[in-house]
N, C-alpha and C positions, 0 to 999 in steps of 0.2 A: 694695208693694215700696219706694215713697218712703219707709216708716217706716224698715224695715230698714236705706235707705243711711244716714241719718240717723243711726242709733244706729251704724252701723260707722264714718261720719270722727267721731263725739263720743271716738272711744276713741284718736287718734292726736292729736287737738286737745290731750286735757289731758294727753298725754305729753308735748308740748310742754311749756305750760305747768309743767307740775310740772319739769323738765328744767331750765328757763328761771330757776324759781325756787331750784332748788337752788344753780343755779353765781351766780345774784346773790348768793346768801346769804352764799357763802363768798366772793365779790370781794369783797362789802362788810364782810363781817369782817376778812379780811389789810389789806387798807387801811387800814382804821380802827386797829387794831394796830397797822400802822407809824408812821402818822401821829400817832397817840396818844403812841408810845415813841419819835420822834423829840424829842415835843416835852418829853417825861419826861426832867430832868437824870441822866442817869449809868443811864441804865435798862439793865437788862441781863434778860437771854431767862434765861439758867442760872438768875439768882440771883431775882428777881423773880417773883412773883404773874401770874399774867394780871389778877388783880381789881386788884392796885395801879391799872391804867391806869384804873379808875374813880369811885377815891375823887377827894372833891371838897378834901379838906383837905391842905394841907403841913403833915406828923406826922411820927413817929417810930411805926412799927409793929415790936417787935421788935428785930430791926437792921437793917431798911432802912429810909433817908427814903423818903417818899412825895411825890410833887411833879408831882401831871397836869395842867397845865395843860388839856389837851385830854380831860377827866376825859367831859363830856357829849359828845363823837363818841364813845367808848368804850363809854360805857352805852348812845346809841340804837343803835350795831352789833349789842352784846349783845340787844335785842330785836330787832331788824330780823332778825339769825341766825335766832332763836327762830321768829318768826311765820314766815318765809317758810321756812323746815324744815317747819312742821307746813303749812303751805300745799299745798307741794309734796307731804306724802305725801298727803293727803286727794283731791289733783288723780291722784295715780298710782293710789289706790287703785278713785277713781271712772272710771278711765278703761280700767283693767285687772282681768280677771276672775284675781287671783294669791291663792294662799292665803293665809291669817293676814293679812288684808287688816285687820282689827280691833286684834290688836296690835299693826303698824305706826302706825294714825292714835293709839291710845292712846297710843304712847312717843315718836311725834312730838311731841304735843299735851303729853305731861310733858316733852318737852325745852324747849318753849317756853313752858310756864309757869318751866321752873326759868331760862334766859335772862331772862326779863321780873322775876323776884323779884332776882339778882342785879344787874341795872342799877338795881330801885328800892333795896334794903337792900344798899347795897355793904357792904366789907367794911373801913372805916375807924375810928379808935376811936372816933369818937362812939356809933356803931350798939351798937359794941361796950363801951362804957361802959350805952347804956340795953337792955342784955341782951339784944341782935338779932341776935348772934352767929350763933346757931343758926339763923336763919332763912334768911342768908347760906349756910352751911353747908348746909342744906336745900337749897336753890336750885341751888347747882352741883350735889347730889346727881340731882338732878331731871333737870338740863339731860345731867350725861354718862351717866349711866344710861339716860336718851330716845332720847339722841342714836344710843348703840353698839346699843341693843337694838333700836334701829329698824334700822338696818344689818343687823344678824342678822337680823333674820326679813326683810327681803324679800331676802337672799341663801340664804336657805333654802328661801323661796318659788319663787325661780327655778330652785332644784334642786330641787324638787319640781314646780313646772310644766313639769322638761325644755326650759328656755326659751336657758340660758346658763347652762352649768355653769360655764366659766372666771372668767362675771362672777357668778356666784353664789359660790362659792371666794373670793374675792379679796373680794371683800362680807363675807361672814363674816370672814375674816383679817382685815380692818383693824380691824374693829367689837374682836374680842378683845384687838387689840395695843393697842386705846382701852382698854380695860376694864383690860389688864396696867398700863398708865401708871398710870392712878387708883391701883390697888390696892398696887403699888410707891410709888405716893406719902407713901400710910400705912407702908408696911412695911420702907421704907428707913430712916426716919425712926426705926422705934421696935423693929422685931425684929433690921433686919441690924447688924452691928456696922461701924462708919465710915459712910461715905456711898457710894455707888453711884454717884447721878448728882445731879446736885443739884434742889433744888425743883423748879425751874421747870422745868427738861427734862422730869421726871416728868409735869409738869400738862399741859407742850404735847404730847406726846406720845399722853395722853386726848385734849384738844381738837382737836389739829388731824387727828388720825383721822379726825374726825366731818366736819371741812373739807374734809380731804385727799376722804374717801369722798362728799362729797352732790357736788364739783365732778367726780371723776373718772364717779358715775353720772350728771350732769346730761349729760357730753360723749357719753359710752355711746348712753344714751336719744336724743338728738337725731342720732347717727351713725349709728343704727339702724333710724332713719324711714324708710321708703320711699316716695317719689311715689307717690303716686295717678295712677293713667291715666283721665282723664275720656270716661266714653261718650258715644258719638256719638249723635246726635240721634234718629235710625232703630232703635239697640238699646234705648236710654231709653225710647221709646213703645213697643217691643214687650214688654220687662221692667214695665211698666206694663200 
């Protein structure tokens, strides 16, 4: 019987944790963003890149200057996001018997290789003078594809375990409305005629999905906990 309780608090322990680790992930990326674009001349959300905050050089990309002073808090957020994303699903998956438990840790685990590529091969023209472009390129592909497809399947999971269909619902939605920003990002640009919304709306709208969703399930999961009522000393010996 000591085995069993054992194995039933190891499954609320790493709900914590994974919980814990989600809503760090996204404190510590909005911050870092702000902090980063406070200290970026003239930096602007609409018109700007999220990767501008992590080039190391004052250039001309385009037609924006580039100028981040605070270029390296940018980049260790960008992997700090990454690891502690795939942290947290590996921590929910091991701690919860929920379906598609495998594609979760996999498109966790590509979200945070694609965070870790875009902090090391930013997206400045040196990289892209020695033909790194694409790997750049690769890297966000990695990170919001991870990020939204991890979303989706554990709010699928949850309607499929019957666990929380409203937070299953609302999991899904956000994961797509990430997925619609990406996709709009390319499509405004090159199929619609004028402009929709500009760059960077398009881009925060992918990324902060993935933000907005691991901090609103980090709060979910940990307001969902229930105490444990500790047996008394006389049920403990007789359950033994």
């Amino acid at each position: 019987m000591r085995e069993t309780q054992s194995d039933a608090s190891a499954t609320p322990s790493s709900t914590v944790i994974a919980a814990i680790c989600w809503i760090l992930a996204g404190t510590i990326y909005l911050l870092a963003e702000a902090l980063a674009a406070s200290a970026f001349p003239h930096y602007s959300y609409e018109m700007n890149y999220i990767s501008d905050l992590g080039v190391p050089d004052v250039e001309m990309l385009g037609d924006r200057v580039i100028d981040s002073p605070l270029h390296l808090v940018m980049n260790i957020a960008f992997v700090a996001q990454g690891l502690l994303f795939a942290a947290a699903a590996i921590y929910m998956a091991r701690g919860s018997r929920f379906p598609l438990r495998v594609p979760v840790i996999a498109c966790a685990i590509l979200h945070a290789l694609g965070m870790v590529i875009i902090a090391a091969v930013n997206a400045g023209q040196h990289n892209n003078e020695l033909g790194l472009a694409w790997v750049h390129l690769l890297g966000a592909f990695f990170a919001f594809f991870g990020g939204h497809v991890s979303a989706i399947c554990i709010g699928i999971s949850l309607l499929l375990g019957r666990r929380n269909s409203i937070v299953g619902l609302l999991t899904i939605a956000i994961g797509l409305i990430g997925i619609l920003g990406i996709v709009m990002l390319q499509v405004d640009v090159r199929a619609v005629p004028g402009i929709l919304l500009p760059d960077g709306v398009w881009e925060r709208i992918g990324m902060y999905a993935i933000i907005g969703w691991e901090m609103l399930f980090g709060i979910v999961l940990l307001s969902s906990r229930r105490p444990q009522i500790p047996l008394s000393q006389d049920r403990a010996a007789a359950l033994d």
